[in-house]
C-alpha positions as CSV (number, residue, x, y, z in Angstrom):
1,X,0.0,0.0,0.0
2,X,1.9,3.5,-1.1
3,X,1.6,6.0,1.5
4,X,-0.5,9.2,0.9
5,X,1.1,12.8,0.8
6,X,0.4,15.5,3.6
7,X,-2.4,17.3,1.1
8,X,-3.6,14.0,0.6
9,X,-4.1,13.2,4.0
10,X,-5.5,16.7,4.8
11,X,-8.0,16.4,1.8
12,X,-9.1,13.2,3.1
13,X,-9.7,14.6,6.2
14,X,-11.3,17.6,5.5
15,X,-14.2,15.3,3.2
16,X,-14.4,13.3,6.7
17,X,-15.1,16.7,8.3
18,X,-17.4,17.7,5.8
19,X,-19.5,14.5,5.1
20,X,-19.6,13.1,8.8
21,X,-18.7,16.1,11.0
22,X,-20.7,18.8,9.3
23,X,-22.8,16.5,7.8
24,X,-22.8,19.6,5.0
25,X,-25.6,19.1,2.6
26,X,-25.7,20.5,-0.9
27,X,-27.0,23.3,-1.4
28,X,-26.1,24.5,2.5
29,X,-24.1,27.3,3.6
30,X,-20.8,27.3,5.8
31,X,-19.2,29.2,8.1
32,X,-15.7,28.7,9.9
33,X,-13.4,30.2,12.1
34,X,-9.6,29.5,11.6
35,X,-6.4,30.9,12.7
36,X,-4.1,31.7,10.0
37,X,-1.8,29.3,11.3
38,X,-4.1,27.0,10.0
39,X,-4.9,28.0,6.7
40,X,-3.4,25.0,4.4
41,X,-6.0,22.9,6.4
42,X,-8.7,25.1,6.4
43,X,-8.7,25.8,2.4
44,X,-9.1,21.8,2.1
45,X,-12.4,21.9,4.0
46,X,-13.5,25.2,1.8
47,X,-12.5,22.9,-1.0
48,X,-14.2,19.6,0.4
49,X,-17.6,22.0,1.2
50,X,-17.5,22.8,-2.2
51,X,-17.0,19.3,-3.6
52,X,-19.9,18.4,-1.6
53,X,-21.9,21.3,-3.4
54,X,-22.3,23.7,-0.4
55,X,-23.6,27.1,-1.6
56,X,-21.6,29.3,-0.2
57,X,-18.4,29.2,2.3
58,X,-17.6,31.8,4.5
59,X,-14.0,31.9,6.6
60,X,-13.7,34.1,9.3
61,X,-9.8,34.4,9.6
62,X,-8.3,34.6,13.3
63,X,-4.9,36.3,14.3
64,X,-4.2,35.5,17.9
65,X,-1.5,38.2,18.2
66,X,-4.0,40.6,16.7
67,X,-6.8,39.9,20.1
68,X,-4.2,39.5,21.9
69,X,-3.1,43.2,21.3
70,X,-6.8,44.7,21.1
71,X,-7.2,42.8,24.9
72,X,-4.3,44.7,25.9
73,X,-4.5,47.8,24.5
74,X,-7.8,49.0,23.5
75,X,-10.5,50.9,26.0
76,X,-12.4,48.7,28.3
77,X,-15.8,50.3,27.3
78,X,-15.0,49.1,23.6
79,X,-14.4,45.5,24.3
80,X,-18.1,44.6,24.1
81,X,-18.1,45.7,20.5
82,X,-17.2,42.9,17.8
């Protein structure tokens, strides 16, 4: 049995996600939230969502630094807002 590449293994995973996870049906919408560190992985499920004929995928992108730094630095009354 020939082993499978890193992309393979993350496309085969992200159709897991999709089809038995999600349980995305076609014609459905997504939404995610991913940290940019994790963006390779989180394009394959875009693409999987697709493949399974969702509608429409939306990604929120997450930067950790980024909260971290409004957390620290912004005013307190304007941490309610997002």
């Amino acid at each position: 049995m020939s082993e499978r590449t890193l992309d393979e293994q993350k496309a085969l995973y992200a159709e897991l996600l999709i089809k038995l996870g999600v349980n995305l049906q076609p014609g459905q919408c997504l939404r995610l939230s991913s940290e940019l560190e994790h963006a390779d992985f989180t394009r394959a499920v875009v693409v999987a969502a697709y493949l399974a004929r969702a509608r429409y995928v939306q990604v929120d992108w997450l930067d950790s630094p980024v909260t971290r730094d409004r957390l620290l630095y912004s005013e307190e009354e304007y941490l309610d807002t997002y």
